[in-house]
N, C-alpha and C positions, 0 to 999 in steps of 0.2 A: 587413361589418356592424360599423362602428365599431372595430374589434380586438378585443372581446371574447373572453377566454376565461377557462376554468376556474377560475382562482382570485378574480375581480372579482366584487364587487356593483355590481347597479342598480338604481337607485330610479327610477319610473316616478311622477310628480305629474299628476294630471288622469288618472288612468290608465285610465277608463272602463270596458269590459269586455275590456283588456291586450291591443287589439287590435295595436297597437304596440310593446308590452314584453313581449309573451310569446316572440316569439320570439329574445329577447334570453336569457330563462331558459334556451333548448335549450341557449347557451354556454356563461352565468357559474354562477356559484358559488351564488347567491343575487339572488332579484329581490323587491323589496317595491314593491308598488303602491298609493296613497294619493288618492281618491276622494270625497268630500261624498255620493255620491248613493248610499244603500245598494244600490237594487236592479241599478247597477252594479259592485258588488265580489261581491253574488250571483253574477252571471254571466260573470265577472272566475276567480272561482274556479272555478266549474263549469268553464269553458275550459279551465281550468290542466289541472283532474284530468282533461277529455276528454282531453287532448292528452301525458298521465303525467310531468303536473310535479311533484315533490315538491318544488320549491326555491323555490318561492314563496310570499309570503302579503301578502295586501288586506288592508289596514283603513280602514272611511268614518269619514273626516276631514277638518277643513277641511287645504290645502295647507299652512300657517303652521305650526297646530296640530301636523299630522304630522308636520313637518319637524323642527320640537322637541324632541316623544318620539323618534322616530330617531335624532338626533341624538345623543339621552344611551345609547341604548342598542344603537346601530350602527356607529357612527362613518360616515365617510364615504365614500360608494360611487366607484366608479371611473368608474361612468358614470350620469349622469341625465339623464332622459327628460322633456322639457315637452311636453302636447298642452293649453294651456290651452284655457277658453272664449273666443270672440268676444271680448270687451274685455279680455285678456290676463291677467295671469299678478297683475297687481296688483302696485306697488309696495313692499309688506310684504315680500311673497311672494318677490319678487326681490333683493332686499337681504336674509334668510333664505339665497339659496341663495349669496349671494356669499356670508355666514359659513359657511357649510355645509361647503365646499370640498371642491373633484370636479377630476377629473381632463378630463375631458370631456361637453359638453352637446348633445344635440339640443334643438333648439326647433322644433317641429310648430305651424303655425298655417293656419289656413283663414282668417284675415286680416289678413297682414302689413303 
């Protein structure tokens, strides 16, 4: 599963209810999930605490946005997680994650 382990963050963008990035939390260190759609990081979180994560935390925000405040106050994860929407990830948003700088990227797309 990507080599994750214990000492790595992941940042999870489009992370919807972490169906994707949560079980990335079982390994690292630290997982942040970053969401537009509240009543997705609702149930994002509920998951988490089902499943006895304490190493992660949602915040609904746009992806750009997010990436920004993370940025100043996370530095940069080891591995990040793209499940964009249908017309992808946005140009912004993409040139953000190349300033970003990660180690390695999945990119999850239902339309490649």
């Amino acid at each position: 599963m990507a080599d994750v382990h214990s000492n790595m963050r992941v940042l999870d963008l489009f992370c919807g209810v972490g169906t994707f990035s949560l079980p990335f939390a079982k390994r690292s260190r630290e997982l942040v999930g970053i969401e537009i759609v509240e009543n997705s990081i609702l149930s994002a979180r509920r998951n988490a605490t089902e499943n006895g994560l304490d190493n992660t935390y949602f915040m609904t925000n746009d992806a750009r946005i997010g990436l920004k405040e993370l940025k100043e106050t996370w530095g940069s994860p080891y591995l990040l997680v793209l499940n964009p929407p249908r017309n992808g990830a946005g140009g912004k948003v993409m040139r953000s994650i190349g300033r970003f700088g990660t180690d390695k990227i999945i990119y999850i797309s239902c339309s490649p």
